[in-house]
C-alpha positions in Angstrom: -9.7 23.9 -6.8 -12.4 23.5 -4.1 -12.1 24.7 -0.2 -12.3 20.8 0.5 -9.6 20.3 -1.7 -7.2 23.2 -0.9 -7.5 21.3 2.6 -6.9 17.9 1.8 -3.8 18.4 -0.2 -2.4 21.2 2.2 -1.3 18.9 5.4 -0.5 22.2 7.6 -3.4 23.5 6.5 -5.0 20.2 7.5 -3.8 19.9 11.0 -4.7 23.3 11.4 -8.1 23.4 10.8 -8.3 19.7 12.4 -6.6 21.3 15.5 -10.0 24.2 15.5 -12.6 21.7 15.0 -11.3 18.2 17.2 -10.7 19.6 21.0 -9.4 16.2 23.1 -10.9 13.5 20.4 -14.5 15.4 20.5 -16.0 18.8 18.9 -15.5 22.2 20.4 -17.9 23.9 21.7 -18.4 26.4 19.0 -18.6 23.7 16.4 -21.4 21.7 18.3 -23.4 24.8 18.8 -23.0 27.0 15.7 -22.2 23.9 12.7 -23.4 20.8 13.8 -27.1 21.8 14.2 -27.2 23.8 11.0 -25.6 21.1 7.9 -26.9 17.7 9.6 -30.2 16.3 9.2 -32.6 16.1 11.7 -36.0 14.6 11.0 -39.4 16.0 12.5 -40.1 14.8 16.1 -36.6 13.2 16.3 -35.1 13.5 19.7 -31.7 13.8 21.1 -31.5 13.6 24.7 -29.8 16.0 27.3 -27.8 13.6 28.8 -26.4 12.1 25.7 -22.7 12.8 24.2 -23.1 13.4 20.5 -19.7 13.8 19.2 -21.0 15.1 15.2 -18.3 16.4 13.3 -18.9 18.9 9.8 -16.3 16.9 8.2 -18.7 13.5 8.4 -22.7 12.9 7.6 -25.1 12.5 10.5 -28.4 12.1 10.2 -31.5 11.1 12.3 -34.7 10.4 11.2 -38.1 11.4 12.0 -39.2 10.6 15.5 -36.6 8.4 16.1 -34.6 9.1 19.8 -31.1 9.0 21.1 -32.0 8.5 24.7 -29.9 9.6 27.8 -26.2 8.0 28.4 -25.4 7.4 24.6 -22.3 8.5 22.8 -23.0 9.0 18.7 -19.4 9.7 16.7 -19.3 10.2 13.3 -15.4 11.3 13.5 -14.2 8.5 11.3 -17.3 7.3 9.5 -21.0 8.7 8.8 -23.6 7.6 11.1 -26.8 7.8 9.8 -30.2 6.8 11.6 -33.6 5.5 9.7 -37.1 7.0 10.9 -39.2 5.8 14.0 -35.8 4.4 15.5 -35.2 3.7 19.3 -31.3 4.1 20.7 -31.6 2.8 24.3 -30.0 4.1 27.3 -26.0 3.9 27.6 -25.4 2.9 23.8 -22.5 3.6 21.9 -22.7 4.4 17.6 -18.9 4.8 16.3 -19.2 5.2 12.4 -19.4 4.2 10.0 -22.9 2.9 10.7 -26.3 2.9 8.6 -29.2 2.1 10.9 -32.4 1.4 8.9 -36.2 1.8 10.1 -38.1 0.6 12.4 -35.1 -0.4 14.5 -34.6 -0.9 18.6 -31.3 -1.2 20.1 -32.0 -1.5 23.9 -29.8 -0.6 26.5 -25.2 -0.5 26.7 -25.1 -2.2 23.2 -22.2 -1.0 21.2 -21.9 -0.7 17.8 -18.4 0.7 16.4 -17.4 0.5 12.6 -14.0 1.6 14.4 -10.5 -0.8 15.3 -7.4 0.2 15.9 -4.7 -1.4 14.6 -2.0 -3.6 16.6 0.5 -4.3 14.3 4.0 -2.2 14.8 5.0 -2.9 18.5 7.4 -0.3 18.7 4.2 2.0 18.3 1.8 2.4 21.2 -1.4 1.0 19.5 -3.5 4.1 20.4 -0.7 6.2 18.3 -1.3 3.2 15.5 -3.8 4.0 12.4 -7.2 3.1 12.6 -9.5 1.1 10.5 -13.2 0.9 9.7 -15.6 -1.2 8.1 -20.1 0.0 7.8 -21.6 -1.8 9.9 -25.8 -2.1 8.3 -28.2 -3.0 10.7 -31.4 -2.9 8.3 -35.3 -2.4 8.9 -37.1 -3.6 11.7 -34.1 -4.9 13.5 -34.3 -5.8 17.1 -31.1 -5.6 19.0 -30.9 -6.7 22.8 -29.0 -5.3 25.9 -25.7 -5.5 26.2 -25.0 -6.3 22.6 -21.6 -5.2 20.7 -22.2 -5.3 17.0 -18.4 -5.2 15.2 -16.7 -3.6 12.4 -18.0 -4.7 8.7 -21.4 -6.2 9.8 -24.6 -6.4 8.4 -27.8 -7.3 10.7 -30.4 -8.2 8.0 -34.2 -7.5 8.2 -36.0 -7.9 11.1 -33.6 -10.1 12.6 -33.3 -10.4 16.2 -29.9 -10.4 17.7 -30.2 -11.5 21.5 -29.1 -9.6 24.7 -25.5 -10.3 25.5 -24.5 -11.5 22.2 -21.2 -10.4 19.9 -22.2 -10.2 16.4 -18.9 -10.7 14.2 -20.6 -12.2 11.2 -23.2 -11.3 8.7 -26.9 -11.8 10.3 -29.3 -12.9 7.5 -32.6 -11.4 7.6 -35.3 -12.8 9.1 -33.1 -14.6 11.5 -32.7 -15.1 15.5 -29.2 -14.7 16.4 -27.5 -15.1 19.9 -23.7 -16.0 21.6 -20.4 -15.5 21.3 -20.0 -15.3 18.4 -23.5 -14.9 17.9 -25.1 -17.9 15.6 -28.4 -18.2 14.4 -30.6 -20.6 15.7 -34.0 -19.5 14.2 -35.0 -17.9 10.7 -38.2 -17.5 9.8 -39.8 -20.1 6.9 -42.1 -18.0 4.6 -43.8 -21.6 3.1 -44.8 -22.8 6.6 -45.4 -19.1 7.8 -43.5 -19.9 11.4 -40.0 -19.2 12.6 -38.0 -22.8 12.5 -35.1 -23.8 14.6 -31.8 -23.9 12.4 
């Protein structure tokens, strides 16, 4: 049996070595500077600012690809679901990435947009619903998406190929590629017609 195993199907063991990783919901200090930077991956030229919180667990996948940037202000968490970032990507200032979340190429999220393949369930009222399980749901935003301020992108989405989603908007429903989206709940009111070579109202 494993090391992975052994842990899984020990539950003390479990909450032990939970309790030496997770220090108050983020990673301690030894594992952010002696794990995290040595089993993620981290493509040439990418960047993860200074001022940025990246909460990257071992027990997850994180990656970033090359010369894409996490800029200042942003949270990334891959503590219930891998987050994993295509090349030449732009996070903008103040954006939040919960996992699970694949982020393609090519792709700009500008500024305070969250993204979070995380809820929290509300069911059992006798149960305060931060002590209630969580679920999750990957959220796929694909190549060459653009993604305006102040966006919130929600559990089980997909944002399809160089679609626009506009700034403001609450995506809760599949994005087709191709497509202009914008509300709440977002809608698409443009996709673009590859016969007449233009983007048409919908």
């Amino acid at each position: 049996m494993g090391l992975l195993s052994t842990v899984k199907t020990n539950p003390r063991l479990k909450k032990f070595i939970h309790k030496m990783i997770v220090g108050n919901a983020r990673p301690r200090w030894w594992v952010r500077w002696f794990v995290t930077p040595f089993i993620h991956h981290r493509g040439k030229g990418s960047v993860i600012r200074w001022g940025s919180r990246a909460d990257i667990f071992p027990f997850n996948s994180f990656s970033l690809g090359a010369n894409s940037t996490i800029e200042d202000f942003c949270t990334v968490n891959n503590g219930v679901g891998d987050v994993m970032i295509g090349d030449n990507c732009r996070i903008g200032l103040g954006s939040v990435i919960i996992g699970p979340v694949t982020i393609g190429k090519q792709v700009i999220l500008a500024q305070n947009i969250v993204v979070s393949g995380l809820n929290h369930t509300y069911a059992d009222i006798s149960i305060p619903i931060r002590l209630q399980k969580v679920t999750t749901g990957l959220i796929v935003i694909e190549d060459e998406v653009w993604v305006g301020a102040n966006v919130v992108v929600t559990a089980g989405v997909t944002i399809g190929k160089h679609s626009v989603v506009a700034g403001g908007s609450v995506v809760t429903k599949n994005i087709p590629p191709y497509s202009v989206a914008v509300g709440n709940p977002a809608r698409v009111i443009k996709q673009y017609n590859f016969e007449k070579g233009e983007w048409v109202k919908v």
